[in-house]
C-alpha positions as CSV (number, residue, x, y, z in Angstrom):
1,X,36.9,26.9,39.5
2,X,34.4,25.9,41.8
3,X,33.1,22.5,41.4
4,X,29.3,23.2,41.6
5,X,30.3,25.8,37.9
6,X,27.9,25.1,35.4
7,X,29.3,22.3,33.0
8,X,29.2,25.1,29.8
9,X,31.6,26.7,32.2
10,X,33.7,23.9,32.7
11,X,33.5,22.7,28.7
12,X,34.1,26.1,27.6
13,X,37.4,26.1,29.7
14,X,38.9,22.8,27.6
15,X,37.8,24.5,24.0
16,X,34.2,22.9,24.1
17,X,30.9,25.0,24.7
18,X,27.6,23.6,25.8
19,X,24.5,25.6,24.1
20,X,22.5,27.2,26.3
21,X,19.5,24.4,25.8
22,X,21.7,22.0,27.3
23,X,22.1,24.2,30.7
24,X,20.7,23.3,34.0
25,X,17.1,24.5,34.1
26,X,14.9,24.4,37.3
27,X,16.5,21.1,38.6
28,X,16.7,17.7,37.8
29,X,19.8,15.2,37.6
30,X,22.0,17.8,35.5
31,X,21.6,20.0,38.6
32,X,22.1,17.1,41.1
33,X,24.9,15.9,40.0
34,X,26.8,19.3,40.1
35,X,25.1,19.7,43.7
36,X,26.5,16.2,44.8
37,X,29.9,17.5,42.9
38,X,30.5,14.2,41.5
39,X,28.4,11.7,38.7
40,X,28.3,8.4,39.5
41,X,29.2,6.0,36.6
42,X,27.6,2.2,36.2
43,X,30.0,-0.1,35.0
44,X,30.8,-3.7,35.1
45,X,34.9,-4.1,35.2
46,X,34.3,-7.2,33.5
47,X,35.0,-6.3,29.2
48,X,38.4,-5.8,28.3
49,X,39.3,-3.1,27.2
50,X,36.2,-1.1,27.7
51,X,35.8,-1.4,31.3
52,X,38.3,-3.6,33.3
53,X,40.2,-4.0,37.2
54,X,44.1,-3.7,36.8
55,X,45.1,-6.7,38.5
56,X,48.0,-4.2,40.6
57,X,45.8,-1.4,41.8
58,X,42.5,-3.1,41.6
59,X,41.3,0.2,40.1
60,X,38.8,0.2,36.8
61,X,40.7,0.7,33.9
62,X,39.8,1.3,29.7
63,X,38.3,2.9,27.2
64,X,34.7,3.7,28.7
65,X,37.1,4.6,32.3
66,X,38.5,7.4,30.1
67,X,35.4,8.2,29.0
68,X,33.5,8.8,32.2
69,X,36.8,10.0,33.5
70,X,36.5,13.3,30.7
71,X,33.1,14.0,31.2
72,X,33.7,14.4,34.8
73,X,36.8,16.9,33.9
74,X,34.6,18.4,31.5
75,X,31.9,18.8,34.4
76,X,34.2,20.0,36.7
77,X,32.8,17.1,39.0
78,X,34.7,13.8,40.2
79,X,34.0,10.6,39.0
80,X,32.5,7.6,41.1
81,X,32.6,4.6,39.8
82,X,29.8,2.2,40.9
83,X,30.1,-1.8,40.6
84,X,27.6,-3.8,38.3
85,X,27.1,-6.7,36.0
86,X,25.3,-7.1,32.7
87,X,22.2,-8.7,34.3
88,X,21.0,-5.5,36.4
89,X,22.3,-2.2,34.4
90,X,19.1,-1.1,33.9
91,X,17.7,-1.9,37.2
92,X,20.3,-0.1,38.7
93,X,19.3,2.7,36.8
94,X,15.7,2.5,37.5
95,X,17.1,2.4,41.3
96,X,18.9,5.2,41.3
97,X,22.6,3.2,41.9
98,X,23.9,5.9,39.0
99,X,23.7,8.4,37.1
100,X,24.9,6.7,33.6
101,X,26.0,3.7,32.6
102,X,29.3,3.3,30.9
103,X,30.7,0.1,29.8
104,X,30.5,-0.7,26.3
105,X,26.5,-1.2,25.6
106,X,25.6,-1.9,22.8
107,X,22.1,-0.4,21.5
108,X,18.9,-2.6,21.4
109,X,15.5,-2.1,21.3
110,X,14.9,-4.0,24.9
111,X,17.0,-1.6,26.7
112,X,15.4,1.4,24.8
113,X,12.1,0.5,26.0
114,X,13.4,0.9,30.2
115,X,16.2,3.3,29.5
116,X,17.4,6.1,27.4
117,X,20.5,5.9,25.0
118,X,22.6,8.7,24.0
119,X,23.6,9.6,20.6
120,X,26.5,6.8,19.7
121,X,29.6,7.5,20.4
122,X,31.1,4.4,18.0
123,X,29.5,0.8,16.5
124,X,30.6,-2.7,16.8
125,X,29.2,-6.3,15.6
126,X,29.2,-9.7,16.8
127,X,31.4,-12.6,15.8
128,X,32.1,-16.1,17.5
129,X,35.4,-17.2,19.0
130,X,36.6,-20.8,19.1
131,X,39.3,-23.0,19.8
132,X,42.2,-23.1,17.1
133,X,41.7,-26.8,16.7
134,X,38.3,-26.4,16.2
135,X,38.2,-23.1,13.8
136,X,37.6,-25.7,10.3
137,X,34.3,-27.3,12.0
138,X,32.8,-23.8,11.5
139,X,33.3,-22.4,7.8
140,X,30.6,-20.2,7.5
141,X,27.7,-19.0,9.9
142,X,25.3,-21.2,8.8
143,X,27.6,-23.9,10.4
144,X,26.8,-22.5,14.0
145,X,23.2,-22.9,13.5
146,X,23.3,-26.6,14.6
147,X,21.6,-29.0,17.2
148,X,24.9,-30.4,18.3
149,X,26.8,-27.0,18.5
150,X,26.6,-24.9,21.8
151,X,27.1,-21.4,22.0
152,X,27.9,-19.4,25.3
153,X,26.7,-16.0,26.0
154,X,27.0,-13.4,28.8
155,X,23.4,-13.7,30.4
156,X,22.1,-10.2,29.9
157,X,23.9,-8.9,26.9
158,X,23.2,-8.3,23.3
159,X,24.9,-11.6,22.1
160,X,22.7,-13.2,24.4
161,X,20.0,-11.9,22.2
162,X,21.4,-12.0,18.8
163,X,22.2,-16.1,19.3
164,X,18.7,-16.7,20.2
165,X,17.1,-14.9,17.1
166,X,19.9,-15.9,14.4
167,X,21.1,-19.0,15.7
168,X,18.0,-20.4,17.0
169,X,18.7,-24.4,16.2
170,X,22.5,-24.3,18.3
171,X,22.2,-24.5,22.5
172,X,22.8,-21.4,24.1
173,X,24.6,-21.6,27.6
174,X,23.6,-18.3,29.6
175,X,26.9,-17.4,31.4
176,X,26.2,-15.3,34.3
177,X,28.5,-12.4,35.5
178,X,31.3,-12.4,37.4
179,X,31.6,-15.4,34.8
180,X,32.0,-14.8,31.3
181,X,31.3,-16.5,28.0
182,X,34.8,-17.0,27.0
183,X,35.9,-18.3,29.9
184,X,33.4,-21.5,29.3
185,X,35.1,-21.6,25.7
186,X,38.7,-21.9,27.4
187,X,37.3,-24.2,29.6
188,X,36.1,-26.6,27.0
189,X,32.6,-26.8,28.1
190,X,31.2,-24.8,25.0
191,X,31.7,-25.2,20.9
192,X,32.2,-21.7,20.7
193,X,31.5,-18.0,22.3
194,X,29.5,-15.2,20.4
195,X,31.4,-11.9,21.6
196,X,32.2,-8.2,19.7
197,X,34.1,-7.5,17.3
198,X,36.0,-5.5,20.0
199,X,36.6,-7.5,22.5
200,X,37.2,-10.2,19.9
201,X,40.3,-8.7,19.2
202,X,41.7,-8.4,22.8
203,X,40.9,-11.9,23.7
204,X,42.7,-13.3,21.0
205,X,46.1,-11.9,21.2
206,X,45.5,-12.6,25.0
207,X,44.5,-16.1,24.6
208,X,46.7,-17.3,21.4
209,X,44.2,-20.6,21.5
210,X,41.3,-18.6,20.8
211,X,40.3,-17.8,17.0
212,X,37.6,-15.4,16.3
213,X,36.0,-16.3,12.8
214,X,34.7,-14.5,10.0
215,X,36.0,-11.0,10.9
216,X,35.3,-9.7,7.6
217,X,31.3,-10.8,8.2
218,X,30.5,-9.8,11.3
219,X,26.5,-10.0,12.1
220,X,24.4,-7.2,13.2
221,X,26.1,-4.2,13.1
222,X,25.4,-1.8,15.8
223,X,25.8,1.0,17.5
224,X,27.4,1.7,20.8
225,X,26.5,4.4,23.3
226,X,25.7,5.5,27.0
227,X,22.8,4.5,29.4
228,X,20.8,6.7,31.1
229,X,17.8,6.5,33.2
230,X,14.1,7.8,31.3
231,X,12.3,10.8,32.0
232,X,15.0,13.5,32.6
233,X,15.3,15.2,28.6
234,X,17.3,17.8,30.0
235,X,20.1,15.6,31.2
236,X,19.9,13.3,28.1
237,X,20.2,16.0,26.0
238,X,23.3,17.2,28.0
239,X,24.8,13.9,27.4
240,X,24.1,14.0,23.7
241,X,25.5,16.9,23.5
242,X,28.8,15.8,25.6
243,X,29.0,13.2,22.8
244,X,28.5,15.7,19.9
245,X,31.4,17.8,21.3
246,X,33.9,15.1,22.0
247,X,33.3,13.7,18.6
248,X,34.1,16.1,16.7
249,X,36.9,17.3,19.0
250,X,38.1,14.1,17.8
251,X,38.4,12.2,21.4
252,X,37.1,9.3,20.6
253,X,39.0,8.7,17.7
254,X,41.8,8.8,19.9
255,X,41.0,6.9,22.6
256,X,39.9,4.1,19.7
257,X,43.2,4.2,18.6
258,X,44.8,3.8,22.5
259,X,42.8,0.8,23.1
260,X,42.7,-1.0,19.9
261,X,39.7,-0.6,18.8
262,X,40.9,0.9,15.4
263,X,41.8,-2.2,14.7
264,X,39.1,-3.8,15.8
């Protein structure tokens, strides 16, 4: 099949069909991107296990990988997989770096207002990692919330956000990519690290001194989905209805369950 097919084609040919609403029509990105014969995907290698370099290959690997990785089989395109941090996604949007962003985002209303979300394809919530020998210090939330405490957070992410608004007495220490939050917790130079409830559980079975508290009470629950750039309602609403398909296809499920997040 030709490359430049039109994606119900190509979607059709794995079991899945695209309505006819969601079809190119007179232009725009949905009909440049099957031009170009490849979509080019934003993501930031740096958030294990949703977008991440294997140290061998240096090649991006996890769960938002397989993601842009289907759609572009499902296209009938390739997938090209451009570099960025947390700091400029939407910028490099607005610029034209990409043509969606996949790398775990998490929804908030200061990225809806300069880009569009698609429908969610999963949900996480936030909880703070420490150091074992300092897990008893923090029994509950409101323990956090303190003068002497200082809490790291990637500079440009929704943790970012959520310790400034719900923990607004502790000291937040903007970490700024290739750097990340975490990494200032192992390093001793922060109290703790605010983080997902995803990637929570892959630091600390990779890092046996880090403890991620109250799992059972994570704070603000929230959905997860891709980034695309404004104006263009024909290709959002092909994207949504990617999402719509693959959901109940029942792919995400099963990638959740290849990269832990199940568990998470």
């Amino acid at each position: 099949m030709h490359r430049r097919t039109l994606p119900a084609a190509a979607l059709a040919a794995g079991g899945l069909a695209i309505p006819a609403q969601a079809q190119v029509q007179g232009g725009g990105r949905l009909a440049a991107v099957q031009a170009a014969g490849r979509i080019r995907v934003g993501t930031t290698g740096d958030f294990n296990p949703m977008s991440f370099r294997d140290p061998a290959s240096r090649e991006y690997r996890g769960h938002q990988i397989d993601c842009a990785q289907q759609l572009a089989r499902d296209m009938n395109l390739r997938a090209e997989f451009v570099a960025t941090d947390w700091r400029t996604l939407i910028n490099g949007l607005q610029a034209d770096q990409f043509d969606v962003v996949m790398t775990g985002t998490s929804v908030s209303v200061a990225r809806a207002m300069a880009a569009a979300f698609t429908l969610p394809w999963g949900r996480t919530g936030f909880i703070p990692l420490v150091r074992r020998r300092d897990a008893a210090k923090f029994p509950n939330w409101e323990a956090l919330n303190a003068r002497d405490v200082t809490i790291a957070a990637t500079l440009g992410t929704t943790m970012e956000q959520f310790v400034q608004q719900a923990l607004p007495n502790a000291a937040l220490r903007r970490v700024e990519s290739p750097a990340r939050d975490w990494q200032e917790l192992l390093g001793g130079r922060v109290d703790a690290a605010m983080t997902s409830v995803i990637e929570a559980a892959y630091l600390t079975r990779e890092y046996p001194d880090l403890v991620a508290l109250f799992r059972d009470a994570p704070r603000n629950p929230i959905p997860m989905a891709f980034l695309a750039q404004q104006g263009d309602a024909a290709w959002l609403r092909f994207l949504d209805t990617w999402v719509a398909l693959r959901q109940e296809s029942g792919f995400f499920a099963e990638l959740a369950r290849k990269w832990g997040l199940a568990e998470a």
